[in-house]
Backbone as CSV, one residue per row, in Angstrom:
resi,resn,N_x,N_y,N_z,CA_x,CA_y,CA_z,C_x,C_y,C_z
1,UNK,131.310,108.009,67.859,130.289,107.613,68.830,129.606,108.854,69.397
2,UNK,128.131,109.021,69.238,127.205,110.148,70.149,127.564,109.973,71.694
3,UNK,127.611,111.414,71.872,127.621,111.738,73.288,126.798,110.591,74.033
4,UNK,124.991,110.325,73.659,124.493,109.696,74.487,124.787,108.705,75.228
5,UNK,125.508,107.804,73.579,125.736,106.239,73.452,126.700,106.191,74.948
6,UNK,127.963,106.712,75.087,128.813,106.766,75.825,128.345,106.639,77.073
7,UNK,127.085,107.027,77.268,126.560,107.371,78.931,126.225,105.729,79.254
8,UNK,126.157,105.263,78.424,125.560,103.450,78.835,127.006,102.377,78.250
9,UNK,127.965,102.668,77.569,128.774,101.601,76.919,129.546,101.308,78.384
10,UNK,129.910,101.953,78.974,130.977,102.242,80.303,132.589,102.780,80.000
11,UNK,132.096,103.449,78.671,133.702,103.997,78.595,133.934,105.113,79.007
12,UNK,135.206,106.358,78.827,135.518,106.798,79.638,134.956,108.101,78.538
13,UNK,134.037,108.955,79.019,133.582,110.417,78.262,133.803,111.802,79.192
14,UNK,133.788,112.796,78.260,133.959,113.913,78.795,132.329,114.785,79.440
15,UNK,132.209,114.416,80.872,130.792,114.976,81.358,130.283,116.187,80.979
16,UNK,131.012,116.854,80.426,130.635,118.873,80.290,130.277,118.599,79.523
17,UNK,130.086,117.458,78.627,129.493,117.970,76.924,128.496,118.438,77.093
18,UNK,128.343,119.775,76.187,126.933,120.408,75.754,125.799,120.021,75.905
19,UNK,125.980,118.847,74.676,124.997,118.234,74.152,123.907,117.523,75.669
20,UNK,125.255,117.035,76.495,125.028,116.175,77.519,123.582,117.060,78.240
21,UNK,124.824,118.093,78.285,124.047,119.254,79.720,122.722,119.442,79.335
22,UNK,122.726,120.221,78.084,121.401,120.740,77.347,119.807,119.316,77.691
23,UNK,120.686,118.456,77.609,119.372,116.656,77.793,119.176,116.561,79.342
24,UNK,120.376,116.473,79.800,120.174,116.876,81.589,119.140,117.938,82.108
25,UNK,119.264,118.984,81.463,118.618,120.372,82.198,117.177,120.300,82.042
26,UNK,116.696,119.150,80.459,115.865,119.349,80.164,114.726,118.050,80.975
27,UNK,115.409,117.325,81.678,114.521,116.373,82.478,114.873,116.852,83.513
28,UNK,115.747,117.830,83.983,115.759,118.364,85.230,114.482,118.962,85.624
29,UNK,113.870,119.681,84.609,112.724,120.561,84.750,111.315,119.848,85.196
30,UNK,111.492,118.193,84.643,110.151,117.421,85.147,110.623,117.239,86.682
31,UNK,111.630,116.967,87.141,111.990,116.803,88.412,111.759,117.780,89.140
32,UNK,111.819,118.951,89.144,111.189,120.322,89.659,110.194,120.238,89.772
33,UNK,108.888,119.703,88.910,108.020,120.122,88.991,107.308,118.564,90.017
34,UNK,107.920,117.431,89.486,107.122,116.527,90.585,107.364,117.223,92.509
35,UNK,108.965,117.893,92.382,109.126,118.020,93.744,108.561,118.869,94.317
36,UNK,108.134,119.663,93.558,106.887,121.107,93.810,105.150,120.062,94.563
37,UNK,105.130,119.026,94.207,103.790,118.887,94.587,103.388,118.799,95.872
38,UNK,102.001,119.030,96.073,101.714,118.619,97.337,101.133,117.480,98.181
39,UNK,101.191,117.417,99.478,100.545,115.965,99.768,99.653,115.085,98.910
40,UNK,98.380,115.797,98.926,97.350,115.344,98.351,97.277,114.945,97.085
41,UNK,98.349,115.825,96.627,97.986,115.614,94.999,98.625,114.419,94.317
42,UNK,98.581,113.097,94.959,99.349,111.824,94.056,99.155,111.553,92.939
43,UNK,97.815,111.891,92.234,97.301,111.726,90.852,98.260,112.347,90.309
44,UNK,98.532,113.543,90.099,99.602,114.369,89.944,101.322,113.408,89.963
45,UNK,101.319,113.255,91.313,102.733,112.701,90.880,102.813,111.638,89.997
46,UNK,101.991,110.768,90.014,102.051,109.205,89.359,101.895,109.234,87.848
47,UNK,101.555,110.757,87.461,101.372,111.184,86.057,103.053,111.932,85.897
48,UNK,103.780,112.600,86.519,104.638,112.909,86.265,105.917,111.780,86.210
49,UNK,106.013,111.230,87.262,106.240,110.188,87.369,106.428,108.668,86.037
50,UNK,105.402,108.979,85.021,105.071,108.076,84.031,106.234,108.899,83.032
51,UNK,105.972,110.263,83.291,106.776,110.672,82.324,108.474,110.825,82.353
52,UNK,108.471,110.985,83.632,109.818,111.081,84.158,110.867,110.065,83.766
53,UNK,110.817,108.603,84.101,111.467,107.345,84.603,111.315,106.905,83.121
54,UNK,112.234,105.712,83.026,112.545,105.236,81.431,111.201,104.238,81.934
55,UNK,110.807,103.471,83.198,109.811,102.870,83.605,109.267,102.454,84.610
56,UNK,108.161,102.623,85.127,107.424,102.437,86.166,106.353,101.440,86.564
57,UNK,105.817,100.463,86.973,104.736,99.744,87.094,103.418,100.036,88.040
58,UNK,103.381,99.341,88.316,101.519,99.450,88.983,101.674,99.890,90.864
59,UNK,101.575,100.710,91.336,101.392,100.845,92.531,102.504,101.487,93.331
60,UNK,103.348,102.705,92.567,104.285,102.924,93.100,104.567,103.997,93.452
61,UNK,105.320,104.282,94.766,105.308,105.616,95.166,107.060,106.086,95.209
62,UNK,107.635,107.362,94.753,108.550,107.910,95.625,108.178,109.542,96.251
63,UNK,108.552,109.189,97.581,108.129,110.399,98.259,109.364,111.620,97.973
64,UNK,108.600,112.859,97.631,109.477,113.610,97.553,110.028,114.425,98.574
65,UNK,111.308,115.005,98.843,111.710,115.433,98.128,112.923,114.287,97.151
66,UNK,113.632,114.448,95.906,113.344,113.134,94.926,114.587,113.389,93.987
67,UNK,116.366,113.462,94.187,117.044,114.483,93.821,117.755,113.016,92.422
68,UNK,117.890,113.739,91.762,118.648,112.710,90.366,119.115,113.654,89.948
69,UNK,120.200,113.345,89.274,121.053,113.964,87.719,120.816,114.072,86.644
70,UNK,119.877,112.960,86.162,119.051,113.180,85.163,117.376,113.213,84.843
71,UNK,116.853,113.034,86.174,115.659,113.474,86.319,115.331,112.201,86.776
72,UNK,115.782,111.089,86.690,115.048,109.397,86.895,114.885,109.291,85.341
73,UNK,115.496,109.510,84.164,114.874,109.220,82.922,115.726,108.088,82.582
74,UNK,116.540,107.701,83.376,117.287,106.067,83.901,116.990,104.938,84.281
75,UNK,115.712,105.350,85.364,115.490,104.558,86.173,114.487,103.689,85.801
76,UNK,114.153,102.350,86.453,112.958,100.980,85.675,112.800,100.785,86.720
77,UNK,111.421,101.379,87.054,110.620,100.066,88.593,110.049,99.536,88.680
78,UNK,110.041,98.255,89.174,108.580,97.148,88.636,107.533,97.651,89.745
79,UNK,106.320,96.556,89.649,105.337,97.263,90.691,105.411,96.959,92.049
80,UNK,104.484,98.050,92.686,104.598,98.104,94.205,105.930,98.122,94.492
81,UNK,106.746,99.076,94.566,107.850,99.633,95.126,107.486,100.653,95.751
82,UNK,108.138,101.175,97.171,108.043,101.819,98.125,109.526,102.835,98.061
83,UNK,109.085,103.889,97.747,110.867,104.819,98.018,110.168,106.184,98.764
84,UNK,111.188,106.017,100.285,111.103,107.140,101.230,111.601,108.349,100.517
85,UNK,111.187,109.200,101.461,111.835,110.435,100.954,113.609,110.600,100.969
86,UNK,113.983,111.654,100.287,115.634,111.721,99.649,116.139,111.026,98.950
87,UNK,115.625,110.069,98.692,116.461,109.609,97.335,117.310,110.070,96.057
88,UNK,118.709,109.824,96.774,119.551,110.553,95.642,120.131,109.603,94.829
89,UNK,119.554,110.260,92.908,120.674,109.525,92.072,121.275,109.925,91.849
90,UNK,123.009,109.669,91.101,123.791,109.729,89.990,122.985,108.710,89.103
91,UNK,122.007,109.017,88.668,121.839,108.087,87.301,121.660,108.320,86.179
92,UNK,123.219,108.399,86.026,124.095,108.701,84.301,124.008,107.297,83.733
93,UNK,123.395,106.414,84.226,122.949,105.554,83.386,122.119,105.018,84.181
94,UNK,121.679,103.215,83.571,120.344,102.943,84.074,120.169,102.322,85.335
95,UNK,119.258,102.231,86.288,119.052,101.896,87.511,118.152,101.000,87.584
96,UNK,117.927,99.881,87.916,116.505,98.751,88.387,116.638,98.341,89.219
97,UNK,115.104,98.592,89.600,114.444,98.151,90.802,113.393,97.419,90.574
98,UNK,113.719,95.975,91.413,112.549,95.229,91.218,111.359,95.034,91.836
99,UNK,110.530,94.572,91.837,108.841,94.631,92.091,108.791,94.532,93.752
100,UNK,108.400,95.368,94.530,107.476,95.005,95.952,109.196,95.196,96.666
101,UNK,109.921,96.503,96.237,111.380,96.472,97.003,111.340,97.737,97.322
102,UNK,111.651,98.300,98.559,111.301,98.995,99.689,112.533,99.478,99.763
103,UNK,112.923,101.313,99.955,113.721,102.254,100.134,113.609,103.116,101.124
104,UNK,114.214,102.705,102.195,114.307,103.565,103.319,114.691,105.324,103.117
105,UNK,114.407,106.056,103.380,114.785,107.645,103.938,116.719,107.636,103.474
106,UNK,116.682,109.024,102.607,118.200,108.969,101.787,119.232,108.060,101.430
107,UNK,118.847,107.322,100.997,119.354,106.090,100.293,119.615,106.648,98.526
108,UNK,121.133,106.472,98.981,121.769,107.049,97.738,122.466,106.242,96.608
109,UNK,122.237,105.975,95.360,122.438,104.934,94.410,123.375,106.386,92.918
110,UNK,124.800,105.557,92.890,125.170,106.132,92.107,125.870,105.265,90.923
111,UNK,125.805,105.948,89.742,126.151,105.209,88.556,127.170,105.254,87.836
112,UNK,128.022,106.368,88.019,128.844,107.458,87.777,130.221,107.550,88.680
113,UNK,131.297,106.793,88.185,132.722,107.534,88.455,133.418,108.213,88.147
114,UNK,134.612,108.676,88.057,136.003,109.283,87.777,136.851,108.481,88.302
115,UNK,137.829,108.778,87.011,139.031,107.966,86.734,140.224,108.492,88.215
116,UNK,140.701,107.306,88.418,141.705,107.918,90.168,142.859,108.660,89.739
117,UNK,143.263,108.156,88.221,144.217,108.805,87.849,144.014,110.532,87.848
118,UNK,144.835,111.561,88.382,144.383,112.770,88.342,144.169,113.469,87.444
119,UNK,144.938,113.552,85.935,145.160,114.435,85.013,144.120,113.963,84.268
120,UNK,142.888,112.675,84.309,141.632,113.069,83.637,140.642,113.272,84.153
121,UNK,141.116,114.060,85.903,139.740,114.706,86.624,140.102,116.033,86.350
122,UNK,140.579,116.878,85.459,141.408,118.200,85.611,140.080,119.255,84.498
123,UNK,140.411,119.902,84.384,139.535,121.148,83.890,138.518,120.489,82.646
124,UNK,138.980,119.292,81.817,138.279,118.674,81.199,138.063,117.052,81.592
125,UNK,137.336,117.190,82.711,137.038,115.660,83.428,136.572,115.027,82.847
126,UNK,136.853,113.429,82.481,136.216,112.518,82.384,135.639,111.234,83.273
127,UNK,134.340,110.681,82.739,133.665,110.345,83.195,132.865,109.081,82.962
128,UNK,132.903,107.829,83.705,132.340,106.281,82.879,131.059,105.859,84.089
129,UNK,130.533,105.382,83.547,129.249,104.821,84.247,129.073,103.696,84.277
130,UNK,128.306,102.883,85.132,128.063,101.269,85.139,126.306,101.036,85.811
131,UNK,125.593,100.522,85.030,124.187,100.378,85.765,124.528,99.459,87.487
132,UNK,123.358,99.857,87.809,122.768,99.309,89.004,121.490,98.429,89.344
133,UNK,121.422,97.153,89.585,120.568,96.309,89.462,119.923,96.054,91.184
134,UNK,119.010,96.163,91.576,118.507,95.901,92.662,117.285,94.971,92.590
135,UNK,117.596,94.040,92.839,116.378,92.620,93.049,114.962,93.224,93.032
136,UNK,113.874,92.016,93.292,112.565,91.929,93.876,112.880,91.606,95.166
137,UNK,111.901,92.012,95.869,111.411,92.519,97.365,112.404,92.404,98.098
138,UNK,113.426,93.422,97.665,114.607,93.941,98.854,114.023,95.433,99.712
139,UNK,115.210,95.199,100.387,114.435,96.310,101.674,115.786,96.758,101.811
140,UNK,115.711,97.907,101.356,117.251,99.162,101.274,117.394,99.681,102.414
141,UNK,117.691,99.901,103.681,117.530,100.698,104.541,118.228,102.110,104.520
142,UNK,117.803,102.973,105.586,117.808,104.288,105.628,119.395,104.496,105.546
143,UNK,119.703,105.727,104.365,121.072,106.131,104.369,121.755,105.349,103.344
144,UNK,121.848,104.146,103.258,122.393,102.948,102.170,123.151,103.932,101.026
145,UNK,124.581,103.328,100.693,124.966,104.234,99.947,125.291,102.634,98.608
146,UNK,124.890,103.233,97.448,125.127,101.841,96.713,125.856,102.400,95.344
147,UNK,127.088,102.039,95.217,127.738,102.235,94.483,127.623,101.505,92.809
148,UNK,128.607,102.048,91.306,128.380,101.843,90.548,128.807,100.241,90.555
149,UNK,127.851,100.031,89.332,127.706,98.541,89.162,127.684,97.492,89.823
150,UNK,126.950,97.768,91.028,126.730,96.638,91.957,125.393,96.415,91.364
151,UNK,125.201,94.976,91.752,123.774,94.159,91.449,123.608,93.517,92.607
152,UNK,122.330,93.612,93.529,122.037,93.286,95.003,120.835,91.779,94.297
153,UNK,120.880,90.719,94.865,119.953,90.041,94.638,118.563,89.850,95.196
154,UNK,117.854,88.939,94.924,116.387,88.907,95.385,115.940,88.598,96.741
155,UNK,115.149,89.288,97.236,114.878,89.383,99.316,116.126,89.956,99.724
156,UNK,116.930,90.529,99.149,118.307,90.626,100.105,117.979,92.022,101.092
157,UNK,118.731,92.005,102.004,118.300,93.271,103.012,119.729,93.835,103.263
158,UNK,119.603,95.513,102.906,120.957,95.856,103.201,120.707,96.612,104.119
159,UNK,121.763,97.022,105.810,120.968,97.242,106.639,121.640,99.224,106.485
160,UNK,121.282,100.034,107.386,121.055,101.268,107.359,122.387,101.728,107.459
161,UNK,122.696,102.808,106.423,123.780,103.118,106.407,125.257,102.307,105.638
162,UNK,124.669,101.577,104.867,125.820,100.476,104.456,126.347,101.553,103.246
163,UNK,127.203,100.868,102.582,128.084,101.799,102.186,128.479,100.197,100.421
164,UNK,127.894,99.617,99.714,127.176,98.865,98.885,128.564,99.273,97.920
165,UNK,129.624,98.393,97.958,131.006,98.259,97.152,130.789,97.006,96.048
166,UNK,129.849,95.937,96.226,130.203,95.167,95.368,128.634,93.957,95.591
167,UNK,129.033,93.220,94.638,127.355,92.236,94.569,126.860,91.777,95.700
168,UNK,125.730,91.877,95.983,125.066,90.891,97.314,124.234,90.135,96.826
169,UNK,125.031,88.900,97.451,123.601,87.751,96.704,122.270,87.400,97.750
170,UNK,121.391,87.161,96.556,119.803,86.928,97.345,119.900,86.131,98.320
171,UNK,118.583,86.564,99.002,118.171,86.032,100.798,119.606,86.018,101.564
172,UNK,120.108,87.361,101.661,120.809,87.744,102.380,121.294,88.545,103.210
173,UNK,121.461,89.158,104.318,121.216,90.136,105.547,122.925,90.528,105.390
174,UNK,122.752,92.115,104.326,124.014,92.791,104.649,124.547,93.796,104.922
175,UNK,125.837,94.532,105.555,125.441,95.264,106.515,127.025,96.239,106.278
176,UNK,127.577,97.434,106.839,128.894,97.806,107.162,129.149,98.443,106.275
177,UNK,130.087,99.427,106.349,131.229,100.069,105.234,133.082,99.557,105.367
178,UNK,133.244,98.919,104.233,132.234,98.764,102.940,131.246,97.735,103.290
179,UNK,130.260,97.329,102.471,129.174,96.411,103.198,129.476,94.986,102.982
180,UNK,128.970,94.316,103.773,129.373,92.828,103.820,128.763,91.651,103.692
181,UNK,128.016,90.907,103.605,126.853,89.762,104.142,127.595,89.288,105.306
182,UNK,126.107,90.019,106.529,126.398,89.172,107.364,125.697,87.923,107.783
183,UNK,124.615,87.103,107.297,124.513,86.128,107.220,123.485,85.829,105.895
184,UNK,122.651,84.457,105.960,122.019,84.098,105.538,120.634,84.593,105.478
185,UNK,119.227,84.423,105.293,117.740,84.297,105.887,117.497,83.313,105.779
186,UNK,116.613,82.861,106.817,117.040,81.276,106.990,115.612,81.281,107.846
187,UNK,115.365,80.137,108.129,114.088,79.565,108.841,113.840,80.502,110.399
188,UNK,114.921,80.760,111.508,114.706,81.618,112.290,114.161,82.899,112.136
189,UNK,114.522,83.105,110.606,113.374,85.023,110.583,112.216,84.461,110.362
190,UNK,111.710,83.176,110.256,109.885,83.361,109.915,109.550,83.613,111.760
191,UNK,110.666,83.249,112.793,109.936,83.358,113.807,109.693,84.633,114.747
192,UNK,110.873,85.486,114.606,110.756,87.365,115.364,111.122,87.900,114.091
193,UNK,110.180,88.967,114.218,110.630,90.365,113.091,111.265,91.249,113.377
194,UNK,111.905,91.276,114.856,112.457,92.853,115.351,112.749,91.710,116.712
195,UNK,113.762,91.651,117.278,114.493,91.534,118.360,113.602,90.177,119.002
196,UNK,112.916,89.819,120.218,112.036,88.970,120.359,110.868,88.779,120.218
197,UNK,110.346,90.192,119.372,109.125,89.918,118.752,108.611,88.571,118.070
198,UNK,107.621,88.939,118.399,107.384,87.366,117.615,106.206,87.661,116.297
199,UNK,106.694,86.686,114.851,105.660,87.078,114.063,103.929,86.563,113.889
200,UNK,103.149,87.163,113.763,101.949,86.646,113.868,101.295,85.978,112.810
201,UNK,101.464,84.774,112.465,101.335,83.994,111.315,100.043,84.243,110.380
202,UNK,98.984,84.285,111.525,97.549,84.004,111.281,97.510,85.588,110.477
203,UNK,97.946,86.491,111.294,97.707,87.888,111.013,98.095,87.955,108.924
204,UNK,99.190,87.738,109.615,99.995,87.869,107.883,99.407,87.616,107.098
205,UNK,98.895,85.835,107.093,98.136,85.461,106.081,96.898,86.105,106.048
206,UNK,96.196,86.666,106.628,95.046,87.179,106.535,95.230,88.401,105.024
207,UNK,96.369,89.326,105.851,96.583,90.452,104.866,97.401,90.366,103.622
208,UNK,97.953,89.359,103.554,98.621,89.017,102.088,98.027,88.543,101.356
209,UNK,98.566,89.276,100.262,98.375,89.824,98.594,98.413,88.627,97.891
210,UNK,97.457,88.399,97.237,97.322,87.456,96.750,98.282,87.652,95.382
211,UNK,99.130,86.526,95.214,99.999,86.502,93.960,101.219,86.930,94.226
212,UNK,101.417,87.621,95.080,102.882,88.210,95.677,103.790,87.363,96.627
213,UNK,105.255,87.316,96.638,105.537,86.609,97.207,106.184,87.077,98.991
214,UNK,105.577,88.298,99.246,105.697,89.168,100.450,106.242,88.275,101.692
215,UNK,105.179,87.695,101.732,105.596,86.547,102.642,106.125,85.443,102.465
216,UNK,106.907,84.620,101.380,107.436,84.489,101.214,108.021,83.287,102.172
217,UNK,107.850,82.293,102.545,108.468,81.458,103.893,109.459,80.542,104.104
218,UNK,109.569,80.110,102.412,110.732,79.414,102.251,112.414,79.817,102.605
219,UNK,113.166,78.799,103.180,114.144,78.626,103.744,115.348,78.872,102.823
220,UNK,116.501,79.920,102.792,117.363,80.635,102.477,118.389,79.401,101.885
């Protein structure tokens, strides 16, 4: 079996390989250069960007600074996704993100373990991976730490700082280390967005996207 194959089957490989490093270093270098850019220049990123990621769609930003292991040449984002700045991968294998799903400020997604047993973390470590699946129009909050092979479902909201051990299913508000669902979404969020705020119906519909399901109103 090729070094590569190993990085996606989930078995257990030796990370130092050569071969490995030499493919690493070499999408490391597009990652350098998107994180070099400046404000203005988005044309710029959204071209590096195309080249970077195994895939990208229509309308998408990550703010840099933008740190991966293998450059994002892992990663699949559908369109209109939003990723704050720091975003750190381990993505030794593949990562998805689905369409119109929103990444708070250092929100860290890893793909990549070691074995607990000690004598195959030792001078020749080995190393297994498991993808990461993240819904349409979830909202990651700031810090979120999301571990290998979890799959978060669709609208789900994980809140800041969670610490993402295992599946969260859609239209669901979850939260803690390790993280938890703490409830449902349910007919009471169409009415405050933030504490007793209240949402402005008329407003919304005015500014929503036609074809998208942003707003979204149906009951959890």
């Amino acid at each position: 079996m090729d070094a590569h194959s190993q990085l996606h089957n989930g078995s257990l490989y030796q990370c130092l390989d050569e071969e490995l490093l030499s493919m690493q270093r070499m999408h490391m270098e597009l990652l350098y250069d998107f994180n070099q850019t400046r404000p203005g220049e988005l044309q710029k990123r959204t071209t590096l960007l195309r080249r970077m990621l195994a895939e990208i769609g229509d309308e998408c930003f990550i703010e840099p600074p933008f740190f991966a292991n293998w450059g994002g040449c892992f990663l699949h984002i559908g369109n209109h996704v939003y990723i704050n700045h720091n975003l750190s991968l381990v993505d030794d294998t593949h990562i998805y993100i689905g369409d119109y799903t929103k990444l708070g400020p250092n929100v860290m997604i890893c793909t990549a373990g070691h074995p607990v047993l000690p004598e195959l973390r030792g001078a020749t470590p080995y190393q297994f991976n498991m993808p990461v699946r993240i819904g349409r129009n979830c909202w990651i909050g700031a810090g979120a730490c999301i571990l290998p092979g979890v799959t978060i479902g669709d609208h789900a909201v994980i809140g800041a700082g969670s610490v993402v051990t295992k599946d969260v299913p859609t239209r669901t508000v979850a939260v803690g280390n390790p993280c938890r669902v703490l409830r449902p979404i349910t007919a009471r969020d169409k009415e405050n967005y933030f504490r007793n705020r209240k949402i402005d119906w008329n407003v919304v519909r005015e500014n929503q996207v036609e074809g998208s399901d942003r707003c979204d109103t149906r009951e959890g």
